[in-house]
C-alpha positions as CSV (number, residue, x, y, z in Angstrom):
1,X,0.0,0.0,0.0
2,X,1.2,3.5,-0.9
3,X,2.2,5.4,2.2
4,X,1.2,8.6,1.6
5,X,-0.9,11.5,2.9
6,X,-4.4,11.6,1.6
7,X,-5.0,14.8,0.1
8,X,-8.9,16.5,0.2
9,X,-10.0,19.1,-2.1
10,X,-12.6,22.0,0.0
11,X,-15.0,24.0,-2.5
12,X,-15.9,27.1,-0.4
13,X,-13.0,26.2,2.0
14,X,-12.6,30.1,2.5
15,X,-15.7,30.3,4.3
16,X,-17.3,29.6,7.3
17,X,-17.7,25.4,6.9
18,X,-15.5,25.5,4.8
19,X,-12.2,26.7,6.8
20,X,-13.2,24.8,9.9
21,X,-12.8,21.7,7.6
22,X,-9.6,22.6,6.1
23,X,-8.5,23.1,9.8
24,X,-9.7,19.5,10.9
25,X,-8.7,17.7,8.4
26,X,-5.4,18.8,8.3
27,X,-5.5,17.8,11.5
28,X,-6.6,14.4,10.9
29,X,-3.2,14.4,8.3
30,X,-4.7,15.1,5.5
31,X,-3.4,17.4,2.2
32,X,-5.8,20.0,1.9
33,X,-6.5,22.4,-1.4
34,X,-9.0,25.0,-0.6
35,X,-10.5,26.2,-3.3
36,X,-12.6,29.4,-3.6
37,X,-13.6,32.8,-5.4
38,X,-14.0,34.5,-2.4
39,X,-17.8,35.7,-3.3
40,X,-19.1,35.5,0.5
41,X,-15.8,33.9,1.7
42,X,-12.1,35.5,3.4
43,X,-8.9,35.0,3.7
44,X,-8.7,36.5,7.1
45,X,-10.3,32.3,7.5
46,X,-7.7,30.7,6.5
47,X,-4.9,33.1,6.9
48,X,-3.5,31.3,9.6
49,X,-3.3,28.3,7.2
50,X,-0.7,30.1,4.7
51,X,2.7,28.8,4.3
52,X,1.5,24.7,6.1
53,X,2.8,23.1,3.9
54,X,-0.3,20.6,3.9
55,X,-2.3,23.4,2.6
56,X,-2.7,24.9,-0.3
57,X,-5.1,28.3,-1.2
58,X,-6.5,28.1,-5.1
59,X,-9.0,31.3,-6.0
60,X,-10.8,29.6,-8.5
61,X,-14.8,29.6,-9.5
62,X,-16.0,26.0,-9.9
63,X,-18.7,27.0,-12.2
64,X,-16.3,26.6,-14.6
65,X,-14.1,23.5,-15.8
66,X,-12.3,21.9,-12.7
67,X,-9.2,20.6,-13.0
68,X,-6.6,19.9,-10.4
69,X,-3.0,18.1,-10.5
70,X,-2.0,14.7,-8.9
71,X,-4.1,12.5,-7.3
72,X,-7.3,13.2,-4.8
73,X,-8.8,11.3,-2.3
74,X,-12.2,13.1,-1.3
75,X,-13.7,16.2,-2.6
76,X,-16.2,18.4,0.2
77,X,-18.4,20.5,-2.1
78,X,-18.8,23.7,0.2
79,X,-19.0,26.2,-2.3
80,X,-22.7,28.2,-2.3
81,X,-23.6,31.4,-0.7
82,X,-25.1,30.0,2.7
83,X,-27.0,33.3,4.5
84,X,-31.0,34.8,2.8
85,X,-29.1,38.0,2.2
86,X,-26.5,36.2,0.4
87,X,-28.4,34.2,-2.1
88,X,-31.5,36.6,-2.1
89,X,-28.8,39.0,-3.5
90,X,-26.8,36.5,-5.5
91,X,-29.6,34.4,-6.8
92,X,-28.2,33.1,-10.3
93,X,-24.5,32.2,-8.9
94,X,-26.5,30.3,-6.2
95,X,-28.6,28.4,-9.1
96,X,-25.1,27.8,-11.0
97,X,-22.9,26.8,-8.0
98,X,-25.6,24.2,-6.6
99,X,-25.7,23.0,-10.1
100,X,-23.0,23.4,-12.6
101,X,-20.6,23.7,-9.6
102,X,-22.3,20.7,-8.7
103,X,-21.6,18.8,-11.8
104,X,-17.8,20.3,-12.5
105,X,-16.7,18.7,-9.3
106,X,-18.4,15.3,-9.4
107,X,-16.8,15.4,-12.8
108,X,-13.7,15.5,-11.4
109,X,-14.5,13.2,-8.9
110,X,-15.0,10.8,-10.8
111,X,-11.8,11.6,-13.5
112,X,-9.6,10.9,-9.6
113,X,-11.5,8.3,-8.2
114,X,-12.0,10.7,-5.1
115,X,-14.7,10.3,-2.8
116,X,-17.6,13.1,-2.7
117,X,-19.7,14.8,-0.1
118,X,-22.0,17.2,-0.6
119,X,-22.9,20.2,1.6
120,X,-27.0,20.2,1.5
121,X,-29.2,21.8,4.1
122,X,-32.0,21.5,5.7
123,X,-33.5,23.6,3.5
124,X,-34.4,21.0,1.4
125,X,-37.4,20.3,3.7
126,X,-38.3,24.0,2.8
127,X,-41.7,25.3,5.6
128,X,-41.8,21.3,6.7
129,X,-44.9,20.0,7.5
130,X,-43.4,17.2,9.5
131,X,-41.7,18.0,12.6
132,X,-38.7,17.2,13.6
133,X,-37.6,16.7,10.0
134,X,-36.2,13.3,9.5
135,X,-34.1,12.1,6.2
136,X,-36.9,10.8,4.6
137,X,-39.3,13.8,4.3
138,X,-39.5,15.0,1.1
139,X,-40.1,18.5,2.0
140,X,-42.4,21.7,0.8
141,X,-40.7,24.0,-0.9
142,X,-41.7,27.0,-3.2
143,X,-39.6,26.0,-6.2
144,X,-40.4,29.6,-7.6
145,X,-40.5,31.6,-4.2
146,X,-37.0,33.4,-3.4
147,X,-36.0,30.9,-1.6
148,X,-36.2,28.6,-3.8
149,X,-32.6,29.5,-5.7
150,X,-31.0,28.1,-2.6
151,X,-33.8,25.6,-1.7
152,X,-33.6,23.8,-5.3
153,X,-29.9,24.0,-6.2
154,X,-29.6,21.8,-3.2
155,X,-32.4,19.7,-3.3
156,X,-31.6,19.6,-7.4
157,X,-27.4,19.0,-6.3
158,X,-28.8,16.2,-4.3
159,X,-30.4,14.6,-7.3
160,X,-27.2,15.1,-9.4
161,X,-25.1,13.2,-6.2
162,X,-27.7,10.4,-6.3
163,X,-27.3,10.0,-10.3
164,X,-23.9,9.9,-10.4
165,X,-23.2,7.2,-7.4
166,X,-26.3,4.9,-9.0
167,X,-24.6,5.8,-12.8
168,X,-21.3,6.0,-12.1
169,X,-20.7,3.8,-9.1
170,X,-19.2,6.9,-7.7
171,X,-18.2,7.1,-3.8
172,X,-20.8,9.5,-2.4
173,X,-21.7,11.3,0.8
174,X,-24.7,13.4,1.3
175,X,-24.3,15.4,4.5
176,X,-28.0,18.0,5.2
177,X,-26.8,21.1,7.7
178,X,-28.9,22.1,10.4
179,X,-28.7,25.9,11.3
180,X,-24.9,26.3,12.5
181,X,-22.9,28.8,14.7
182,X,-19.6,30.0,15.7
183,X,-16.4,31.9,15.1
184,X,-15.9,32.8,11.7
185,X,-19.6,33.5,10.9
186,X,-19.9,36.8,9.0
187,X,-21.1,39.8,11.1
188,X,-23.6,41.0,7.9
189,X,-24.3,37.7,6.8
190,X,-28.7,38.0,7.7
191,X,-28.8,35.2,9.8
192,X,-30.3,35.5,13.0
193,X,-27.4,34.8,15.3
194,X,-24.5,36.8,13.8
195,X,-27.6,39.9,13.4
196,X,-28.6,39.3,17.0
197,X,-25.0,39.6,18.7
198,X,-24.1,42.9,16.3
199,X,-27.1,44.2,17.1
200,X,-26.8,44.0,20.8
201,X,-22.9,44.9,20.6
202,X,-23.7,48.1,19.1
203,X,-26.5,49.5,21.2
204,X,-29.3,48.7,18.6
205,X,-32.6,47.1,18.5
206,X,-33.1,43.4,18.3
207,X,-34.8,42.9,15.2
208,X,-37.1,39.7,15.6
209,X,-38.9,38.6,11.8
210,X,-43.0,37.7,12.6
211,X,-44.2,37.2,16.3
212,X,-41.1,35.1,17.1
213,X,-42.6,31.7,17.4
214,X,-41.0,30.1,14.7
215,X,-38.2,28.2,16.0
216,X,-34.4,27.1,14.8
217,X,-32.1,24.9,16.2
218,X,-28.1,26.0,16.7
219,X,-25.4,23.3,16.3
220,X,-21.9,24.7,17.5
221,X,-19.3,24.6,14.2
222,X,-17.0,22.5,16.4
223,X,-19.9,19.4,16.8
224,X,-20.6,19.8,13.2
225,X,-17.2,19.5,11.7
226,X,-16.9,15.9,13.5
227,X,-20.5,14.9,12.5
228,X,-19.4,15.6,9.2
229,X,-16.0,14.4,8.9
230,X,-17.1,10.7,10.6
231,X,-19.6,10.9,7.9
232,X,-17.0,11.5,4.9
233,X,-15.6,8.1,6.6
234,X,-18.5,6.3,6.8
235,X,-20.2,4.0,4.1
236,X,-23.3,5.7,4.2
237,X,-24.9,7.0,0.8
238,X,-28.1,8.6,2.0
239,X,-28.8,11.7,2.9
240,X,-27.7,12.4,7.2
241,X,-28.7,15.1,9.1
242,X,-26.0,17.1,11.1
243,X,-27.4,19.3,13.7
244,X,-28.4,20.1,17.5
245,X,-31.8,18.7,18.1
246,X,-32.5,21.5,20.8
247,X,-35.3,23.8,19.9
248,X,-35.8,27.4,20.6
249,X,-38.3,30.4,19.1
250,X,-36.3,33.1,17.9
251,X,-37.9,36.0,20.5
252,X,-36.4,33.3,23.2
253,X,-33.2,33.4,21.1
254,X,-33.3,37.2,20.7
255,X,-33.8,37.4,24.6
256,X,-30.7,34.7,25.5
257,X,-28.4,37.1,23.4
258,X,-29.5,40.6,25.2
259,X,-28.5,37.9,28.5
260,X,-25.3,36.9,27.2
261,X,-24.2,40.5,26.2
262,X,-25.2,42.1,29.1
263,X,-27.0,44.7,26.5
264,X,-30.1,47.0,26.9
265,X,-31.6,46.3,23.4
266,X,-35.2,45.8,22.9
267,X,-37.0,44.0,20.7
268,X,-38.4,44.7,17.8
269,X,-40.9,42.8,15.5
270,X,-40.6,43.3,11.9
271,X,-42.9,41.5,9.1
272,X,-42.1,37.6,8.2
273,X,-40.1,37.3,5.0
274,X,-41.6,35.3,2.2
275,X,-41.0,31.2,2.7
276,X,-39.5,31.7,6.0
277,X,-39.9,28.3,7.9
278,X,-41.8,28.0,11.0
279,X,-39.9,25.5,12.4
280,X,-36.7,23.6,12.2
281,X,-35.7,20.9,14.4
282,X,-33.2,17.9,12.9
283,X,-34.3,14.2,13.8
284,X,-30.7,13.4,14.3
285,X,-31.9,9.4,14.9
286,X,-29.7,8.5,12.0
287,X,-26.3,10.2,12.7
288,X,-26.5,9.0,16.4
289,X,-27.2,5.0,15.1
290,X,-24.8,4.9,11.9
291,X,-21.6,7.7,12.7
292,X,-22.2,7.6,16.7
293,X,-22.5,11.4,16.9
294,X,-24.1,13.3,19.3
295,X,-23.8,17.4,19.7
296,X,-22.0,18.0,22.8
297,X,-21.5,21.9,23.3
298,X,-24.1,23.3,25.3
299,X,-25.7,26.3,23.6
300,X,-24.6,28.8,26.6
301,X,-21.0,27.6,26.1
302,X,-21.0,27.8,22.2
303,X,-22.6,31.6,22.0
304,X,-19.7,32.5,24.5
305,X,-17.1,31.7,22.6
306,X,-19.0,33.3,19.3
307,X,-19.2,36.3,21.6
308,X,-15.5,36.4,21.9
309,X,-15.0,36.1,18.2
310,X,-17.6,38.5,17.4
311,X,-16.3,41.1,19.7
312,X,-13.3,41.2,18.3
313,X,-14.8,41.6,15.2
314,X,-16.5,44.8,16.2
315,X,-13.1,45.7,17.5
316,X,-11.2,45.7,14.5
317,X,-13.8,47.0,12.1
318,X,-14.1,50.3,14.5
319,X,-9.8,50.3,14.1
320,X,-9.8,50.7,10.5
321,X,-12.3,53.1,10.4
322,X,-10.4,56.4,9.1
């Protein structure tokens, strides 16, 4: 047997998911190419990465033709604007990424023999109707709402996954993210947490979307990034939901972060965007049984340690000011 480092191509490893995985598995021994355009990712990321020599930075838009040198052992397609205000504003690179981007980097799969997981969401179940969402629900989605650019390049990338392992006899990993948080996250990225904490931060409002009942559920990026790297090494082909099974309403949410900041925002409500889910809660049955993972970071802990990041944040932005 060849004794030599396996080596891991990251779409999207500039961002948030993305740079946690180059970091783990790296870690784990791996070569890592991260590969990115840097549309909603940063090099302030993976920074600390430059000059390993197990790592290696390529700006690169996988829309196009992928090719990379030498051999590859797994590929992680990260690459798709993530956050409402990122794909509400971006809409057609979300369609091609989930699919072309999609396609390019199965392509290449295959040519290398690599192994291939797939970043999906939850958003694939769309406003669900079943509760919590287990792998097998179909979903309801709007296919022409403005969700639906992110909701059906996934759903459609997961289609194109499927094909290619039944077709192709390609290796194949499916991995369906749950609403995830910590350092790295993007201050102005729209989702709730990251809005929340520079809301409170700056003296400002809390801005809560509807009445506040509809609920999410926060998984800490560190329990993630083993859920999904036991998943890359696992046999299992279907679909697996990685998140934290614990519930909470946003206006509860809205009201932990004032507590953990110590701020004297208020609330305010603000009309429900179009498609917005009313709940979202992973059945995380599957993951527990097949890769033996459980969440383990207690909410409190993780939003402590995203404080921390996201004060510094704050911090620097206000330096460079001129």
């Amino acid at each position: 047997m060849q004794n030599r480092k396996p080596t891991s191509l990251i779409t999207g490893g500039a961002g948030f998911l993305g740079s946690h995985l180059c970091d783990r598995l790296i870690a784990e021994g791996h070569n890592v190419i991260c590969m990115d355009n840097l549309l909603t990712g940063s090099m302030q990321n993976i920074s600390h990465l430059l000059g390993n020599e197990n790592f290696q930075f390529i700006k690169y838009n996988v829309t196009d033709y992928v090719h990379v040198e030498g051999e590859l052992d797994y590929i992680l397609h990260f690459a798709s604007p993530a956050s409402p205000i990122d794909y509400l504003k971006l809409p057609i690179q979300t369609l091609k990424v989930g699919s072309l981007g999609t396609h390019k980097t199965l392509g290449l799969a295959k040519e290398k023999g690599a192994r291939f997981l797939l970043a999906s969401t939850s958003e694939v179940y769309g406003d669900p109707q079943i509760h919590p969402q287990p792998e097998v629900y179909w979903g309801n989605v709007n296919p022409i709402g403005v969700r639906g650019v992110y909701d059906e390049a996934k759903r459609f990338a997961e289609a194109m996954v499927m094909a290619y392992h039944r077709y192709h006899k390609l290796e194949t990993r499916i991995v369906r993210i749950f609403n995830t948080y910590g350092p790295r996250m993007r201050l102005h990225d729209g989702r709730a947490l990251p809005t929340f904490m520079k809301q409170a931060l700056s003296g400002e409002d809390i801005t809560v979307f509807g009445d506040g009942s509809q609920t999410r559920s926060f998984c800490y990026v560190d329990d993630l990034i083993d859920g999904i790297f036991r998943l890359l090494m696992s046999d299992e082909v279907d679909p697996v939901n990685i998140g934290n099974p614990e519930e909470i309403t946003l206006l509860q949410f809205a009201q932990e972060i004032i507590e953990i900041t110590g701020a004297s925002s208020k609330i305010v409500f603000e009309p429900l965007p179009e498609d917005d889910p009313k709940v979202r809660q992973p059945d995380i049955l599957k993951a527990q049984k097949i890769l033996g993972w459980t969440p383990k970071v207690k909410r409190h802990e993780g939003l402590v340690e995203t404080l921390k990041y996201f004060k510094k944040q704050l911090e620097n932005s206000s330096d460079n000011r001129p």
